[in-house]
Z-matrix of the N, CA and C atoms (Angstrom, degrees):
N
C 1 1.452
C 2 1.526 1 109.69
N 3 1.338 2 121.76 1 128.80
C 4 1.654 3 124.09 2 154.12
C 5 1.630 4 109.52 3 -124.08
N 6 1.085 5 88.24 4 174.05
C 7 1.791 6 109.62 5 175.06
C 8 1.573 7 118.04 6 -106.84
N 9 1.038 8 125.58 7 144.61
C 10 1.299 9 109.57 8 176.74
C 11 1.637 10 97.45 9 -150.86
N 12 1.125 11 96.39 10 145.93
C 13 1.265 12 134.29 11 -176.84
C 14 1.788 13 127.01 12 -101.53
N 15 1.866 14 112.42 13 104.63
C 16 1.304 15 98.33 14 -169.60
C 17 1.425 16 105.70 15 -81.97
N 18 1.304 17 139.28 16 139.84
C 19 1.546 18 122.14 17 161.47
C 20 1.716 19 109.91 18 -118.20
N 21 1.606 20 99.03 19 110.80
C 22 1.498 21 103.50 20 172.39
C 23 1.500 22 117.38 21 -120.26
N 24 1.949 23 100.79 22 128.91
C 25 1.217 24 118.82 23 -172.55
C 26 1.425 25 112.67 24 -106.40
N 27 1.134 26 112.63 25 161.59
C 28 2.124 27 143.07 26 177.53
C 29 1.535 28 96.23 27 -107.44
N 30 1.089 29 135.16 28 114.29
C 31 1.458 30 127.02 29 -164.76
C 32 1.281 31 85.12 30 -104.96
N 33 1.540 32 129.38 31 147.36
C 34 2.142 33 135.68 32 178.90
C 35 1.874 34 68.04 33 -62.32
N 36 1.707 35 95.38 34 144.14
C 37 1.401 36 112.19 35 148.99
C 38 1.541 37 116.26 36 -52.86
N 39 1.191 38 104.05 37 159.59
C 40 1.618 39 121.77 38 178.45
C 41 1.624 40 103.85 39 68.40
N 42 1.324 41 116.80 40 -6.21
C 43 1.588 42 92.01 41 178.84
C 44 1.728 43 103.09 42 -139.37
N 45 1.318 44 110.63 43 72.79
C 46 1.197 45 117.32 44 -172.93
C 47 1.685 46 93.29 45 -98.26
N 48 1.104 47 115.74 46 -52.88
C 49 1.434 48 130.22 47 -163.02
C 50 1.259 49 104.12 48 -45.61
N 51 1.827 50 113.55 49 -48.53
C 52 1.324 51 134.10 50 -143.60
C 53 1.648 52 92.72 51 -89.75
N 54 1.263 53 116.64 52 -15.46
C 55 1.474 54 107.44 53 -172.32
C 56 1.581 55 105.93 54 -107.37
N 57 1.592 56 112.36 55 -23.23
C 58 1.682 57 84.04 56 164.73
C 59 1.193 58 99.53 57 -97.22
N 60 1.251 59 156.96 58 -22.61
C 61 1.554 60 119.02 59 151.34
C 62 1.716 61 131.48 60 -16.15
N 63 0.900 62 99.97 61 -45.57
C 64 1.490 63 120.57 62 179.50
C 65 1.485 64 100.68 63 -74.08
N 66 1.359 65 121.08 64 -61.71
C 67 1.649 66 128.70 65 179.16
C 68 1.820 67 100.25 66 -33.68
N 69 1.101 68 98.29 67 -48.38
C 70 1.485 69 104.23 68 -137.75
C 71 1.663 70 91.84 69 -79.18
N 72 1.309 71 115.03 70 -21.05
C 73 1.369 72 115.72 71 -170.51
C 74 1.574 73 111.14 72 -85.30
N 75 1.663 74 102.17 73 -44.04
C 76 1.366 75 115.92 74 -178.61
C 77 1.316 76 140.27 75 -68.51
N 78 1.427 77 95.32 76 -55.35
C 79 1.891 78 119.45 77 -175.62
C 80 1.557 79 108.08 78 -62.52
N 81 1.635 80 120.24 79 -55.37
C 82 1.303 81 118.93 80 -158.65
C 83 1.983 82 95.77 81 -75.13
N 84 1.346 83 133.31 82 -11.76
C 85 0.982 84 106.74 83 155.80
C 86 1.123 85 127.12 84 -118.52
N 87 1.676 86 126.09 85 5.00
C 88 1.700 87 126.75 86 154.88
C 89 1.332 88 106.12 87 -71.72
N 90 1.230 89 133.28 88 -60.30
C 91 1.508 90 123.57 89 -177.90
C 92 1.640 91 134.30 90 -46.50
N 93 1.101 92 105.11 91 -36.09
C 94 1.203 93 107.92 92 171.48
C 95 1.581 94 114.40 93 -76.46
N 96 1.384 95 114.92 94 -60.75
C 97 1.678 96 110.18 95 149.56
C 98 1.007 97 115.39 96 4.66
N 99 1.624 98 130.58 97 -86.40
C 100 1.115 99 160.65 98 -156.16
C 101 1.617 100 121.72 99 -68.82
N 102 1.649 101 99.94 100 -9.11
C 103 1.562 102 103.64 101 -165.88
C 104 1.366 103 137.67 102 106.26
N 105 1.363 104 108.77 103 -13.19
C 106 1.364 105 133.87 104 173.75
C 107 1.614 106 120.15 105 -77.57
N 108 1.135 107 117.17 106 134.89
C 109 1.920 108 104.62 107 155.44
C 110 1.449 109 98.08 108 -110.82
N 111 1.500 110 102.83 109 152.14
C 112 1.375 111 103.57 110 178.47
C 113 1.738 112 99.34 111 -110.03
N 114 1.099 113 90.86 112 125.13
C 115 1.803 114 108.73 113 -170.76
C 116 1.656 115 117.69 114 -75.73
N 117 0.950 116 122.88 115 -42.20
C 118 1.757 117 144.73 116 152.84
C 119 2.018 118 126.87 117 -158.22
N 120 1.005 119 105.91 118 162.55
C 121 1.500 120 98.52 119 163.12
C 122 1.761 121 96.01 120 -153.90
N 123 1.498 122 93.21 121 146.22
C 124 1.453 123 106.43 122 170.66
C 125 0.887 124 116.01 123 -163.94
N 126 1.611 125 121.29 124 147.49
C 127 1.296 126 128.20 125 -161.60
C 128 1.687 127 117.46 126 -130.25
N 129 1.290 128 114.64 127 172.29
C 130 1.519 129 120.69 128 177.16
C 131 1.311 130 100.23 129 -134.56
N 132 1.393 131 119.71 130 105.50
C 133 1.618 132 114.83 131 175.77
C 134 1.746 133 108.42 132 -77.76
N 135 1.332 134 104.64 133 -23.29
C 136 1.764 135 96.69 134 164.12
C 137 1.642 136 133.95 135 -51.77
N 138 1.008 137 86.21 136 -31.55
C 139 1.440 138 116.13 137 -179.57
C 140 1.518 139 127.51 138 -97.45
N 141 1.463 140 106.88 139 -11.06
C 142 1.203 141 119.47 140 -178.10
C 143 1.934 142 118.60 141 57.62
N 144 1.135 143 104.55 142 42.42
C 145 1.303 144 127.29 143 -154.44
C 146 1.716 145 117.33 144 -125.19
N 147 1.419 146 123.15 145 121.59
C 148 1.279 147 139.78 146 166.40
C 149 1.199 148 131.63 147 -129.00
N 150 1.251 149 126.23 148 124.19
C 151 1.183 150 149.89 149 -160.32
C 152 1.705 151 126.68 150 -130.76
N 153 1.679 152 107.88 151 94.86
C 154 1.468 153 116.40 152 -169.12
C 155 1.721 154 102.65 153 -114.22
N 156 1.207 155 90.03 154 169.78
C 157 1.877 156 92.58 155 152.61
C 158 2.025 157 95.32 156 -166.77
N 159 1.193 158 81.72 157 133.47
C 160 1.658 159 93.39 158 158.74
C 161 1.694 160 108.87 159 -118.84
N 162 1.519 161 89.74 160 177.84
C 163 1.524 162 115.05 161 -176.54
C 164 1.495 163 136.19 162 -146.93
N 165 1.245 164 107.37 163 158.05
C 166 1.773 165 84.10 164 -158.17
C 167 1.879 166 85.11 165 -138.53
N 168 1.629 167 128.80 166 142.55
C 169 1.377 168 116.01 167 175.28
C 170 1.035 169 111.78 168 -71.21
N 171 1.563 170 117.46 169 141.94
C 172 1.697 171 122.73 170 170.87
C 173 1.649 172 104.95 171 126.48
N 174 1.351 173 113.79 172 -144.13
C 175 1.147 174 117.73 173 -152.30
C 176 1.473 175 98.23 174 -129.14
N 177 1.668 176 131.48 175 163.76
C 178 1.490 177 126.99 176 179.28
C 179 0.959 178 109.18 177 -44.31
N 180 1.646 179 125.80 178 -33.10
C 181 1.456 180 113.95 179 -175.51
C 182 1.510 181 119.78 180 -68.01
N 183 1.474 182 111.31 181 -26.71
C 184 1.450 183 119.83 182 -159.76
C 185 1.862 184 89.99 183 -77.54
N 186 1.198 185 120.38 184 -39.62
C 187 1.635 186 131.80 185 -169.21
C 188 1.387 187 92.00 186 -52.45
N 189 1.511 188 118.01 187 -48.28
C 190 1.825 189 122.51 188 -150.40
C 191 1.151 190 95.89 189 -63.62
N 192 1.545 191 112.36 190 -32.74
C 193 1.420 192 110.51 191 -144.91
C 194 2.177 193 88.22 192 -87.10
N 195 1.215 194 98.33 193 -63.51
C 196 1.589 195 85.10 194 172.22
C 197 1.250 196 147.25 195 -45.57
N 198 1.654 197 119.32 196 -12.49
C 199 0.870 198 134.46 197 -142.51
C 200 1.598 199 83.75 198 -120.67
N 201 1.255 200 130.19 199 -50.71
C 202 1.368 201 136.99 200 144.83
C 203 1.329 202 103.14 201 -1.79
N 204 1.863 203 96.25 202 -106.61
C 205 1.221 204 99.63 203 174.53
C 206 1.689 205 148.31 204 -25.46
N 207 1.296 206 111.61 205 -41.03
C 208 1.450 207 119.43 206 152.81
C 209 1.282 208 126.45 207 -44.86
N 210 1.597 209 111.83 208 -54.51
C 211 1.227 210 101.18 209 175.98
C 212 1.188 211 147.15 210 -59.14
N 213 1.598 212 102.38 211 -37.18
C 214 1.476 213 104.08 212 154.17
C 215 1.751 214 131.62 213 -93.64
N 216 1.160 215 96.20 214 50.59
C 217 1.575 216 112.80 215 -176.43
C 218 1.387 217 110.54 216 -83.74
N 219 1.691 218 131.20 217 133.23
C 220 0.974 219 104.88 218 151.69
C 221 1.723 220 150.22 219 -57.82
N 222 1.520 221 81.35 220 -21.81
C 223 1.929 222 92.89 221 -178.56
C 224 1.901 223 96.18 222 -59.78
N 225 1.242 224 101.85 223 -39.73
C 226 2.034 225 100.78 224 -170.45
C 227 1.348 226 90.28 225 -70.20
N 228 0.994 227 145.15 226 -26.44
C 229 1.482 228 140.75 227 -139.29
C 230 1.694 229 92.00 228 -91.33
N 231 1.664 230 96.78 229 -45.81
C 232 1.866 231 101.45 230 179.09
C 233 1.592 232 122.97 231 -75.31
N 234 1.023 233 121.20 232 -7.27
C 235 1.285 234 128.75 233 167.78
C 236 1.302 235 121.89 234 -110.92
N 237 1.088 236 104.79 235 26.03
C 238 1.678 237 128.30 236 154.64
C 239 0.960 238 128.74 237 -116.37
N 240 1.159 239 125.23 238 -54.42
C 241 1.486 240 149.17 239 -179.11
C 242 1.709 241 103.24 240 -21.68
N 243 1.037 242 130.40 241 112.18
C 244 1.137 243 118.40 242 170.17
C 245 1.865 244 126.88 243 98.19
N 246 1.286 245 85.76 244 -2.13
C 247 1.731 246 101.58 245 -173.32
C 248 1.453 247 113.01 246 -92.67
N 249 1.407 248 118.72 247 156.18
C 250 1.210 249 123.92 248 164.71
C 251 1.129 250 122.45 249 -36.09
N 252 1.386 251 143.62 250 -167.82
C 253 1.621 252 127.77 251 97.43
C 254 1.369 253 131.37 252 -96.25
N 255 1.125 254 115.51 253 123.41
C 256 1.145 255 122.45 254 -139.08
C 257 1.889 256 120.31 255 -114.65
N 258 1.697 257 71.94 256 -9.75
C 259 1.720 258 108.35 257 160.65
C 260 1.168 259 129.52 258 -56.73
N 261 1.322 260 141.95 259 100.03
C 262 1.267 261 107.88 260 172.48
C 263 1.731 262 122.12 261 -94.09
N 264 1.207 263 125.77 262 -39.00
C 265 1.305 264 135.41 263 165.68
C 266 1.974 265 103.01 264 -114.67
N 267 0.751 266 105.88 265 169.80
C 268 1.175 267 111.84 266 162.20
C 269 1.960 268 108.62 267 -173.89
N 270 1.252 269 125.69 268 138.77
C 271 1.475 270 162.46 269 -131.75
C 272 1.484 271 102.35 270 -148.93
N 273 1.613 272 118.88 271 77.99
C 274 1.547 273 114.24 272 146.34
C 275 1.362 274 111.34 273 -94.07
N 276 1.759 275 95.17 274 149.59
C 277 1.544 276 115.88 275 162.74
C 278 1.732 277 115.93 276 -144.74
N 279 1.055 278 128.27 277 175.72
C 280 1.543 279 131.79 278 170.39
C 281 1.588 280 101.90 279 -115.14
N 282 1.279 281 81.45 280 133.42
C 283 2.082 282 102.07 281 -170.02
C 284 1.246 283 107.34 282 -110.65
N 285 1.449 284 122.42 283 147.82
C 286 1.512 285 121.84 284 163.26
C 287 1.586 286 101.95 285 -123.77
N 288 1.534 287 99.20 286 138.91
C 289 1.123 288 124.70 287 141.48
C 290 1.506 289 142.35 288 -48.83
N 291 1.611 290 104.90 289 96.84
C 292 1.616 291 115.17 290 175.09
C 293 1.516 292 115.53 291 -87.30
């Protein structure tokens, strides 16, 4: 059993590019670090649009608990530090697999 987690973003116009640059450098090796698999990500720069989901083994509870922990991580703490936001909306949910 895992959990997975969809995360869909509104990137601020003009800096879509600049943030999966950044994605691409950061996530696939902080997340996993951290406990996570990252399951896919894809995006629409027309749209200003990104679309991930990770996963963690176990149950929602086991996710809370990792996902917890991450957040107040220092490793997350350093790959922030200093950044835009670059977010503009962002849309979590937990997905199952049919």
């Amino acid at each position: 059993m895992k959990t997975t987690q969809l995360r869909h973003y509104v990137i601020v116009d003009g800096l879509y590019e600049e943030f999966v640059a950044w994605w691409r450098e950061t996530m696939p090796v902080l997340r996993p670090a951290m406990g996570f698999a990252i399951e896919f990500a894809y995006g629409s720069p027309e749209a200003n649009e990104f679309t991930w989901a990770v996963s963690v083994p176990g149950d929602a509870a086991e996710f809370e608990r990792v996902d917890a922990a991450y957040k107040i991580s220092p490793e997350r703490a350093a790959v922030f530090e200093g950044l835009p936001d670059r977010v503009a909306t962002m849309q979590l949910s937990f997905i199952e697999t049919y």
